[in-house]
Backbone as a ProteinNet text record, in pm:
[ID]
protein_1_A
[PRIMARY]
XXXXXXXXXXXXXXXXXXXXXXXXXXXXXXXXXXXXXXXXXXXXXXXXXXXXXXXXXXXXXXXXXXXXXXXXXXXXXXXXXXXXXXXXXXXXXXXXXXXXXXXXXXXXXXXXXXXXXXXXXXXXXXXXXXXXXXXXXXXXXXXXXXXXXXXXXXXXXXXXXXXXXXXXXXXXXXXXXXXXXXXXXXXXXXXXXXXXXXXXXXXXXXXXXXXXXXXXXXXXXXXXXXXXXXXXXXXXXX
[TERTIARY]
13375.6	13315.7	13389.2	13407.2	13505.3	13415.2	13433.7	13334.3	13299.4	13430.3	13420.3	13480.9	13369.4	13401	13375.3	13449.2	13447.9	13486.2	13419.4	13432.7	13399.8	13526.8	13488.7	13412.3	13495.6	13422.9	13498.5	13432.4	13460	13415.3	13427.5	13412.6	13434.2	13385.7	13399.8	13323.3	13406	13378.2	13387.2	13271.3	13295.2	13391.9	13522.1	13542.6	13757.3	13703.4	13815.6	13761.9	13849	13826.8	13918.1	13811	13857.2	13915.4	13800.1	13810.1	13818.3	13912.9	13955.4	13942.6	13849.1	13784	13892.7	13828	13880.7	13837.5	13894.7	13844.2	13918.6	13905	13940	13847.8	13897.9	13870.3	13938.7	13857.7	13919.4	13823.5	13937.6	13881.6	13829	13734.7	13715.8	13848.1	13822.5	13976.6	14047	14035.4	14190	14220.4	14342.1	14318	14437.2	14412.1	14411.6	14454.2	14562.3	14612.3	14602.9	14557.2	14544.4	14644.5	14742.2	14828	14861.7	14894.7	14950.5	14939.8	14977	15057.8	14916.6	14902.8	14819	14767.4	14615.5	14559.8	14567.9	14558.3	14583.6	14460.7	14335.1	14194	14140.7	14234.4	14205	14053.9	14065.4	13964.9	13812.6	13815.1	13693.4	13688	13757	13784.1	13668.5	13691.3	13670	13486.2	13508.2	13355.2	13277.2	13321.4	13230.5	13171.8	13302.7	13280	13139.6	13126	13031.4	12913.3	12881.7	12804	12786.6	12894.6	12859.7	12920.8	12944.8	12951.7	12904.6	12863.8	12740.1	12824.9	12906.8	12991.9	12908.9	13005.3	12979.9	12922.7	13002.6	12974.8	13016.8	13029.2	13059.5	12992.5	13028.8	12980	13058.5	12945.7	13009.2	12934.6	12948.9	12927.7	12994	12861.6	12919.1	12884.1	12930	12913	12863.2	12847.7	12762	12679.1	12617.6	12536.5	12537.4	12461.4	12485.5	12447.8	12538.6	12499.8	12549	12554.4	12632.1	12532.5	12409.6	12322.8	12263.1	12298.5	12245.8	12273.8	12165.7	12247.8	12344.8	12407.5	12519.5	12436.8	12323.7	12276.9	12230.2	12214.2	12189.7	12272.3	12421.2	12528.9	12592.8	12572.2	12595.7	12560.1	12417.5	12305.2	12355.3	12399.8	12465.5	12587.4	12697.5	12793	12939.1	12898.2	13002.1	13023.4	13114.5	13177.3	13238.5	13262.7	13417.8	13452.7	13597.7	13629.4	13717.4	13674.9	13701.2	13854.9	13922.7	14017.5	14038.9	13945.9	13911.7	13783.4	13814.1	13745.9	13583	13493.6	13364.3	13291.7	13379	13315.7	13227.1	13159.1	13075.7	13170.2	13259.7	13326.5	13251.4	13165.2	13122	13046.2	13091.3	13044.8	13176.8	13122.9	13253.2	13269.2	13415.7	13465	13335.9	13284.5	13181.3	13057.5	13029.2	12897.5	12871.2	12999.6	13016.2	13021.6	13047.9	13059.6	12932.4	12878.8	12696.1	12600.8	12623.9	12565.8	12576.9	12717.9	12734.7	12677	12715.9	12663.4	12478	12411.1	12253.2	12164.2	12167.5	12056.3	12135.1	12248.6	12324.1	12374.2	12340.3	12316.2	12205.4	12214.2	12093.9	12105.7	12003.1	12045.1	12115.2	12071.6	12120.8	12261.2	12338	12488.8	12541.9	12467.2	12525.3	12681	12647.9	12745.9	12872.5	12873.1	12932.3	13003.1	12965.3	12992.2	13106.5	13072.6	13120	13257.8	13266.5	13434.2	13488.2	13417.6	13514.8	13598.3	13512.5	13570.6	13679.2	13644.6	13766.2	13857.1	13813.5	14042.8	14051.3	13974.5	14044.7	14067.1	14030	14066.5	14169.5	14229.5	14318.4	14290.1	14129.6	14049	13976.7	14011.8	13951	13985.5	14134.9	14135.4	14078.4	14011.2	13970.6	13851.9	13773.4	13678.7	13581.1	13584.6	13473	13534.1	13623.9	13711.3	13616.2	13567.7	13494.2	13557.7	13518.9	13609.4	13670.4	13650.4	13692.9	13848.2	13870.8	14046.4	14114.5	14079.5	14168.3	14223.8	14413.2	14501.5	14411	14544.7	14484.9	14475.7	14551.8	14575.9	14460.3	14426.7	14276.1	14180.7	14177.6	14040	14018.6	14150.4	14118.5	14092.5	14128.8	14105.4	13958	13900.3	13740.3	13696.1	13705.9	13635.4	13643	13740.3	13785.3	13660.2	13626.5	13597.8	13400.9	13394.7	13227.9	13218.6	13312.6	13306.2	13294.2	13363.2	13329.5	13226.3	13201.8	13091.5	12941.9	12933.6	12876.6	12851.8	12999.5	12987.4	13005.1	13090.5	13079.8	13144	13123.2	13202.9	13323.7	13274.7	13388.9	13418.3	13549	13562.1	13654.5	13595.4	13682.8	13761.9	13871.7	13990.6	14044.1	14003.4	14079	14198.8	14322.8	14413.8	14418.3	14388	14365.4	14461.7	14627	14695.3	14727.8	14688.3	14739.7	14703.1	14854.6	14900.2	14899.4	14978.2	14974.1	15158.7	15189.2	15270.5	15346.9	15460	15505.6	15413	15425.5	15406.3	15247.9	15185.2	15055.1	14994	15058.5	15029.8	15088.5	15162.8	15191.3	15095.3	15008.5	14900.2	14824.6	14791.8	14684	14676.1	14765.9	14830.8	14776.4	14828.5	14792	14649.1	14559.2	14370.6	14328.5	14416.4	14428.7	14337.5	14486.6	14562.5	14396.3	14398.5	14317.8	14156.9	14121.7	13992.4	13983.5	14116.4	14121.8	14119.9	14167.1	14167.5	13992.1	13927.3	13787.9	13711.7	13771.5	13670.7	13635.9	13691.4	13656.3	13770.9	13705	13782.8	13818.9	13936.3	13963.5	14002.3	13974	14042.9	14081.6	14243.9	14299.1	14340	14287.8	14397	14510.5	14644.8	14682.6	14826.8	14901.6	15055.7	15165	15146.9	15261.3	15295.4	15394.6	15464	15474.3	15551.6	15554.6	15444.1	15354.9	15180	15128.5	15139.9	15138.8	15197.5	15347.1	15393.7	15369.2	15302.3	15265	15147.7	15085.3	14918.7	14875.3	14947.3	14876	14897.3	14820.5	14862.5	14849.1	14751.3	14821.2	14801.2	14872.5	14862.6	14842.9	14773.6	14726.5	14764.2	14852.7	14878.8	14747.8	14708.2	14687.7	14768	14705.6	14790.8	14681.6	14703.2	14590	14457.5	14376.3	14280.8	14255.6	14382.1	14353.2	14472.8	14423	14533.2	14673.8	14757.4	14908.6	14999.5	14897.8	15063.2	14969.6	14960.7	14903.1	15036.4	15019.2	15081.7	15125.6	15218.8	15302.1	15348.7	15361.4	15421.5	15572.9	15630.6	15786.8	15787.9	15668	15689.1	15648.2	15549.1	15536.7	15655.1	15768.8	15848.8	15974	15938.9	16050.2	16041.3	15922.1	15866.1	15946.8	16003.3	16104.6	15956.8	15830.4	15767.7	15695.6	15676.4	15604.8	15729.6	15842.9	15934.5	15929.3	15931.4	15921.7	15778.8	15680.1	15578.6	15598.2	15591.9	15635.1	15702	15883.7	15979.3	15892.5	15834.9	15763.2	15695.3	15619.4	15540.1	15628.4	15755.8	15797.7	15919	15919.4	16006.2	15886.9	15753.8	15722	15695
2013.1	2092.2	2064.9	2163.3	2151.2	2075.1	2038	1948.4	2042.5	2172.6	2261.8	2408	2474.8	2634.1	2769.8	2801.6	2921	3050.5	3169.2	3312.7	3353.1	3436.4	3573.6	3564.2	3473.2	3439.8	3515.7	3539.3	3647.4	3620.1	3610	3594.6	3672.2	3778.4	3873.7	3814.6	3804.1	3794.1	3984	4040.1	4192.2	4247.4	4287.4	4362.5	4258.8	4165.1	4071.6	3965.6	3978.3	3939.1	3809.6	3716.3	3585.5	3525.3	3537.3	3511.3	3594	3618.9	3752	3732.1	3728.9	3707.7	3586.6	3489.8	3326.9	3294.3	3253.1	3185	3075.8	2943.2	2848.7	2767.1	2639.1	2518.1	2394.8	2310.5	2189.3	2077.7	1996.1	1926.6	1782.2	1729	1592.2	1473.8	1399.8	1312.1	1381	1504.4	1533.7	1519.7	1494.2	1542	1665.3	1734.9	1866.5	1900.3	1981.5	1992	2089.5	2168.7	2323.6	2311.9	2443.6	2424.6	2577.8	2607.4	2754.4	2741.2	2902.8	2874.2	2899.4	2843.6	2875.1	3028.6	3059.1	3140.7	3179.3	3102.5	3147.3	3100.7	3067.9	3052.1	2951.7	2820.7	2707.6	2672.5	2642.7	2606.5	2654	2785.6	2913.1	2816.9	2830.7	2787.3	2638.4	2554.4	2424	2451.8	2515.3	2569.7	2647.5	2716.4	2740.3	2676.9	2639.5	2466.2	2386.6	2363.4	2239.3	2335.9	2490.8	2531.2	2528.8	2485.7	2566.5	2707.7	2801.4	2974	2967.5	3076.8	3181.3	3278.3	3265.1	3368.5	3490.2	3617.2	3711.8	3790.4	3708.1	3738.3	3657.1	3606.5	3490.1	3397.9	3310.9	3202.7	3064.1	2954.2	2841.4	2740.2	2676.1	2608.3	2450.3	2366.5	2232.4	2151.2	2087.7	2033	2092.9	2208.3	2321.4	2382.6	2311.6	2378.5	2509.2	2595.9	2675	2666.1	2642.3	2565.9	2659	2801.3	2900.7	2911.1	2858.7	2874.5	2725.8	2622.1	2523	2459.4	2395.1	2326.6	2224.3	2237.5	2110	1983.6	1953.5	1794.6	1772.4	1934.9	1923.8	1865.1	1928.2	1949.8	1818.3	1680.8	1584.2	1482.1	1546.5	1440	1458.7	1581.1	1623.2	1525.2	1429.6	1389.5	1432	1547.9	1570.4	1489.9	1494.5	1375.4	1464.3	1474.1	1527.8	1421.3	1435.5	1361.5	1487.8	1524.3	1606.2	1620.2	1685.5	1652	1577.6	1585	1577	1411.3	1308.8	1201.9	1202.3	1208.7	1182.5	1064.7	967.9	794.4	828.6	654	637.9	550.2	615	564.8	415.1	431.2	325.6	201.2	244	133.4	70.5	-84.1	-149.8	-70	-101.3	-50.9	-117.8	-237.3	-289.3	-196.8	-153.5	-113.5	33.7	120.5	249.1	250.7	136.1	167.9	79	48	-27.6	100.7	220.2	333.9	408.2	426.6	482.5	469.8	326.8	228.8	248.5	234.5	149.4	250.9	389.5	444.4	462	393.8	389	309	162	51.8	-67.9	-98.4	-232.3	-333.2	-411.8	-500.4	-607.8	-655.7	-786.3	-795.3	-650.4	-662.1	-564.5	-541.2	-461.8	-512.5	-641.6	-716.8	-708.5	-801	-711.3	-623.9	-492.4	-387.2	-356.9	-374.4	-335.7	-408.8	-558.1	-651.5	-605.8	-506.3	-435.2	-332	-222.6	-124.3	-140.6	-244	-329.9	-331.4	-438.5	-435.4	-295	-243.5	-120.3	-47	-55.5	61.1	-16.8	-129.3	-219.1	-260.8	-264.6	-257.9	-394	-461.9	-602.3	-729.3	-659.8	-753.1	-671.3	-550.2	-470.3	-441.7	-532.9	-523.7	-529.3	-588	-589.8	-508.3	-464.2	-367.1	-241.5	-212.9	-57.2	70.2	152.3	256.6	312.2	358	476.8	355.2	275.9	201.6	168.8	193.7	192.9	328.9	274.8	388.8	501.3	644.4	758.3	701.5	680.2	645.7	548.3	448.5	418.1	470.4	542.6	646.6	724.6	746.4	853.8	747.4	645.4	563.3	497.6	508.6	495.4	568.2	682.4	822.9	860.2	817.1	827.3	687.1	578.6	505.3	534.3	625.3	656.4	776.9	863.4	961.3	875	801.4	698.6	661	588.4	506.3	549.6	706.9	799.9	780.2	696	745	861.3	916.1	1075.9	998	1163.5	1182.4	1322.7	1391.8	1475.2	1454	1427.9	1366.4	1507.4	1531.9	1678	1619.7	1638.8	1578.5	1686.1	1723	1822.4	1765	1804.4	1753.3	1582.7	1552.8	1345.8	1273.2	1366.3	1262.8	1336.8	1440.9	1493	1398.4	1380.5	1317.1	1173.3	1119.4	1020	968.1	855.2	813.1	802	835.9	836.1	712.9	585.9	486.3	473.5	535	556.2	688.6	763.1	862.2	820.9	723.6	674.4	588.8	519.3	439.4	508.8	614.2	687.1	743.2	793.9	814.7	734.4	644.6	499.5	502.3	449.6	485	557.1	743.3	852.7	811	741.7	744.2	653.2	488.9	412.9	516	557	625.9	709.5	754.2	855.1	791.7	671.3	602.8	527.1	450	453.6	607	731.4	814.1	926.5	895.2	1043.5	1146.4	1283.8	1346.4	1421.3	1443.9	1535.3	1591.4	1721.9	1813.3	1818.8	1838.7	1819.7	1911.5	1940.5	2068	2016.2	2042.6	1945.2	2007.4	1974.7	2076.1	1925.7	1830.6	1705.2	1717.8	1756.3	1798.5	1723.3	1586.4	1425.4	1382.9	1412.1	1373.5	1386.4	1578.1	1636.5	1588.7	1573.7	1496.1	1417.2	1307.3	1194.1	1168.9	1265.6	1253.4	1367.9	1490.4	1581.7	1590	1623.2	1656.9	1777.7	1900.4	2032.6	2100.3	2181.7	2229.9	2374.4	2453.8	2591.4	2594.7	2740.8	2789.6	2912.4	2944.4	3039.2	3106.6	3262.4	3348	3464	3469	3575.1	3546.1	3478.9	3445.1	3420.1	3471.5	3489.2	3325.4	3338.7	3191.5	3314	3263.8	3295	3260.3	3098.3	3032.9	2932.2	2853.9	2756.7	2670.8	2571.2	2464.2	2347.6	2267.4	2096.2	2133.2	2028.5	2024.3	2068.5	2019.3	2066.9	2187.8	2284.3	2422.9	2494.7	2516.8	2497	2520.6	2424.4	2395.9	2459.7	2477.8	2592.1	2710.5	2756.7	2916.1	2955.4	3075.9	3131.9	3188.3	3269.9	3331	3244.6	3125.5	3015.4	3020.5	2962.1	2951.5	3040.5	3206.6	3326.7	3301	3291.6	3301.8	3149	3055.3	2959.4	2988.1	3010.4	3069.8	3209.2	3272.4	3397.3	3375.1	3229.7	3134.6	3109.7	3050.8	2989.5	3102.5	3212.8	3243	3376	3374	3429.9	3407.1
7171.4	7278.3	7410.3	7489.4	7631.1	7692	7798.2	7938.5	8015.3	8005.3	8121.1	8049.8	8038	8010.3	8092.2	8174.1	8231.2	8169.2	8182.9	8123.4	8229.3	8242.8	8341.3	8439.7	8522.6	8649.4	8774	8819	8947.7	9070.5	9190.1	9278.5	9403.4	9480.2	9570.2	9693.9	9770.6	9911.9	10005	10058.2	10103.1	9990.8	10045.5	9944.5	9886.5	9936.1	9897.7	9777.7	9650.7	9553	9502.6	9575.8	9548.8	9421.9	9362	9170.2	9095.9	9023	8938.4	8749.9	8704.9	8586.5	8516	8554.3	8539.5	8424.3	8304.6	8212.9	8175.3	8199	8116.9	8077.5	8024.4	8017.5	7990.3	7991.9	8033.1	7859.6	7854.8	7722.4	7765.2	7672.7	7693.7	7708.7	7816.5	7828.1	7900.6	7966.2	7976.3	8157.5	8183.5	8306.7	8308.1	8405.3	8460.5	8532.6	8635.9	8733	8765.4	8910.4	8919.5	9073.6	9025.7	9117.4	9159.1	9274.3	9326	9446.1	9563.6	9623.6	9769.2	9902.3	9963.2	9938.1	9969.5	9936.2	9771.3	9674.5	9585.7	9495.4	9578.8	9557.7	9471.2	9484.7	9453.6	9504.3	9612.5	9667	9648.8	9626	9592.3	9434	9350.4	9207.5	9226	9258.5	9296.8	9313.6	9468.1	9496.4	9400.7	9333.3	9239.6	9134.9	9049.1	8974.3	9074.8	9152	9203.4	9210.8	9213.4	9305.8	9450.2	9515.6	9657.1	9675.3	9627	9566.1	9458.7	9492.5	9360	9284.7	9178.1	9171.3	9143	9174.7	9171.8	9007.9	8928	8760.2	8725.6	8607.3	8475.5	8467	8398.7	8306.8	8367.5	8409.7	8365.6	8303	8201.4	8112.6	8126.2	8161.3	8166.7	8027.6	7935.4	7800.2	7740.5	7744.2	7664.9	7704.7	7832.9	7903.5	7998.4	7998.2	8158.5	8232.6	8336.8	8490.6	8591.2	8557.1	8676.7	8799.6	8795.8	8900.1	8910.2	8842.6	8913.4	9037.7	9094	9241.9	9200.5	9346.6	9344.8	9302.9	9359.1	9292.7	9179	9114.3	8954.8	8913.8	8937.9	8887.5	8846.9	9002.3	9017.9	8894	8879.4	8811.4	8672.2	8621.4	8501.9	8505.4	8564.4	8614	8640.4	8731.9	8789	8883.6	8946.5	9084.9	9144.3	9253.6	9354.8	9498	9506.9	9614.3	9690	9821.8	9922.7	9986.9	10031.8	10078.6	10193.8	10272	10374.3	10387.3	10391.5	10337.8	10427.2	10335.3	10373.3	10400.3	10454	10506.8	10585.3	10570.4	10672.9	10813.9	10883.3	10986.2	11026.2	11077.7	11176.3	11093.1	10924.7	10862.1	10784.5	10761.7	10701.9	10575.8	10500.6	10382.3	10224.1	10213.8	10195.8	10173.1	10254.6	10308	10282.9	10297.5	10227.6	10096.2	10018	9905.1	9819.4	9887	9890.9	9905.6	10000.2	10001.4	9840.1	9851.6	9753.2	9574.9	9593.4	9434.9	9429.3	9528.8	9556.4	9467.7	9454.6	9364.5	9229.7	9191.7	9073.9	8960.7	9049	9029.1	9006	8909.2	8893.8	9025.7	9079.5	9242.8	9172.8	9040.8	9063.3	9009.3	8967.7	8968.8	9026.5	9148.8	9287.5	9327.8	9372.6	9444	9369.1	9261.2	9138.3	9135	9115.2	9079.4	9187.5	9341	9420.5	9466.2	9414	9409.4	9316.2	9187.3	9135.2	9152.1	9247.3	9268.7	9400.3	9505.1	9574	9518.2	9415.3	9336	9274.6	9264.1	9188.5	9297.9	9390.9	9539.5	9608.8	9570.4	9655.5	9758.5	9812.1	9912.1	9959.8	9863.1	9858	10017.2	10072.8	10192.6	10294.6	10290	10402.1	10367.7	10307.2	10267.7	10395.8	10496.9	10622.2	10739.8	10696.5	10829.6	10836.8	10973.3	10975.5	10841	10845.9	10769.1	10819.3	10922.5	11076.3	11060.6	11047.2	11101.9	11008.2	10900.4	10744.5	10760.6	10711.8	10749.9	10605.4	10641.3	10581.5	10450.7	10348.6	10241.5	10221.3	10245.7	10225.5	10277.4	10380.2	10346.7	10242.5	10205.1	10028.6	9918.6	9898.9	9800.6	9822.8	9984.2	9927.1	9933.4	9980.6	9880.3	9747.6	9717.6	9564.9	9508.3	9528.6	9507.6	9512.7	9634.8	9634.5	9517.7	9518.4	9438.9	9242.6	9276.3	9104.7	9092.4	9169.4	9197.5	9141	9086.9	9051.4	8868.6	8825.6	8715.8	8651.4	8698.6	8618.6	8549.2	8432.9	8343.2	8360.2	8446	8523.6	8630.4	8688.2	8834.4	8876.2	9006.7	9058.1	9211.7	9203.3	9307.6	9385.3	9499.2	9586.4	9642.6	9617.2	9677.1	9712.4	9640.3	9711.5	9771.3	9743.9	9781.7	9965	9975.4	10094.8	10223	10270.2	10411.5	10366.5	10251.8	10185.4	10148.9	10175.2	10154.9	10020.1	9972.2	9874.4	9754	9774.1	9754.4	9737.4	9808.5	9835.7	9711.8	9691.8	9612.2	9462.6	9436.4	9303.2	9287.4	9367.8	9349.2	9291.2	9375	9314.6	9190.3	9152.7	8986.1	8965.6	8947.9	8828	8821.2	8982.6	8994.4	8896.4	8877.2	8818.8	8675.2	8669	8536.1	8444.6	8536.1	8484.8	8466.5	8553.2	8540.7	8378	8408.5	8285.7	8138.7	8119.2	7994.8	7973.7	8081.2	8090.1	8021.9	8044.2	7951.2	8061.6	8220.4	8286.3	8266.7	8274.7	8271.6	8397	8407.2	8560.4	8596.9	8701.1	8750.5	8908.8	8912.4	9081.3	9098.7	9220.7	9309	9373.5	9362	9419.2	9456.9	9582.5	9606.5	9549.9	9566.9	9543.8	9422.1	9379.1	9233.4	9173.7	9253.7	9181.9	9096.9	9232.7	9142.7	9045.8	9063.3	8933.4	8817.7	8793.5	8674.8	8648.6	8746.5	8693.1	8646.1	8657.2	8556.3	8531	8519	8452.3	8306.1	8203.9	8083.4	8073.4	8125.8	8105.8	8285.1	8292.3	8404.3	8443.9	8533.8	8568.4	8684.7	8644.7	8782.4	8853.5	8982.8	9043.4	9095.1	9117.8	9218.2	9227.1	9326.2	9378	9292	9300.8	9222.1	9077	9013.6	8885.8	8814.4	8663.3	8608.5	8598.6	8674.5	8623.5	8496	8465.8	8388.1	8352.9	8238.3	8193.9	8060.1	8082.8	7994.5	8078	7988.8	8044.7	8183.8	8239.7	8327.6	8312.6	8226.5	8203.4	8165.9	8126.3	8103	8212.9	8272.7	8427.9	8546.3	8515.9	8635	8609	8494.7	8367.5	8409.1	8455.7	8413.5	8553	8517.4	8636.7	8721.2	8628.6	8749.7	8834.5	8788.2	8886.4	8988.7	8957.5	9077.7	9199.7	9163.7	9211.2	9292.2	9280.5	9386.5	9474.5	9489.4	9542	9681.5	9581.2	9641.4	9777.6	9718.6	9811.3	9885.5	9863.2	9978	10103	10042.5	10087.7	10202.3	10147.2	10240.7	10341.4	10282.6	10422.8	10513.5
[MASK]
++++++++++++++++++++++++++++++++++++++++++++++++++++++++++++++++++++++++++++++++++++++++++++++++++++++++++++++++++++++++++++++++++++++++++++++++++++++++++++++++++++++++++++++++++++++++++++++++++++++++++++++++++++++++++++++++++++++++++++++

């Protein structure tokens, strides 16, 4: 059974047609890469997945279930996860303490403490552990969002772009985070433009374009496909 089945999902904003009868899915284990070129309705894609858009028509189906109208905190409780592009800390609280928010209705108390020196070494977070959040460079603000977004337990973890405004070095970390989450048993889907990234942890990959899937397979078939090159390229030179 998929984790994630979409049919004929559509999405109309007035008379601009965001989502253009979308069907995929995504398998247990896998991770996932959704890639295309700005405006090419990643993001709408994403939002609908969580429920914050109502699509206009189709189906989505989480483990078998249909969830095209549940709320986002259904959705959560079902275990979905997402980490934002845009990092959702608690600034004015230590690195510690955000991820004490995060763990506390998810966690047993008496292996709180616990729980949370784990997700430190796994966020590389362990010497900035009492530093506010608001003063951890960019690259660790995404790795403890990435870290509250776990912290959840899903079993689907959804990644908007994670590595954006991230250091070479910094974004191969995250791979690996990726990578480790993914052998634990989550499965995941990234929006994501860093190509590197992409190769380094996707196992199949989807293109967009104008709302609809363009191109689906490996990464090496993907980077192959002359018409992926061609819209890119068309990004790129308007």
């Amino acid at each position: 059974m998929a984790v994630l089945e979409i049919r004929d999902l559509n999405k109309w904003f007035g008379g601009l047609h965001v989502t253009g009868g979308v069907n995929f899915d995504l398998q247990p284990g896998e991770i996932h890469c959704l890639i295309g070129p700005n405006g090419a309705g990643k993001s709408t894609f994403f939002r609908l997945i969580l429920g914050e858009h109502a699509p206009s028509s189709g189906t989505i189906l989480y483990e078998g279930e249909d969830i095209t109208t549940a709320k986002p905190f259904e959705r959560i409780r079902r275990g979905i996860s997402v980490k934002f592009q845009v990092p959702g800390i608690f600034k004015a609280l230590s690195v510690r303490q955000n991820l004490q928010i995060a763990l506390q209705h998810h966690q047993e108390a008496a292996t709180l403490d616990e729980e949370i020196d784990r997700l430190l070494e796994f966020l590389k977070l362990t010497e900035a552990k009492s530093q506010l959040a608001g003063n951890l460079s960019h690259g660790q603000k995404q790795w403890l969002e990435i870290g509250m977004a776990i912290a959840l337990k899903p079993r689907l973890l959804l990644l908007d772009e994670p590595t954006a405004g991230m250091t070479p070095d910094e974004t191969f970390a995250t791979g690996e985070m990726v990578q480790a989450l993914n052998r634990q048993g989550v499965t995941v889907l990234a929006v994501e433009h860093d190509m590197a990234f992409v190769r380094q942890i996707a196992q199949r990959v989807t293109v967009l374009h104008f709302g609809k899937i363009f191109a689906q397979g490996t990464i090496d078939e993907i980077v192959a496909d002359e018409r992926v090159a061609a819209i890119y390229l068309g990004e790129a030179h308007a």
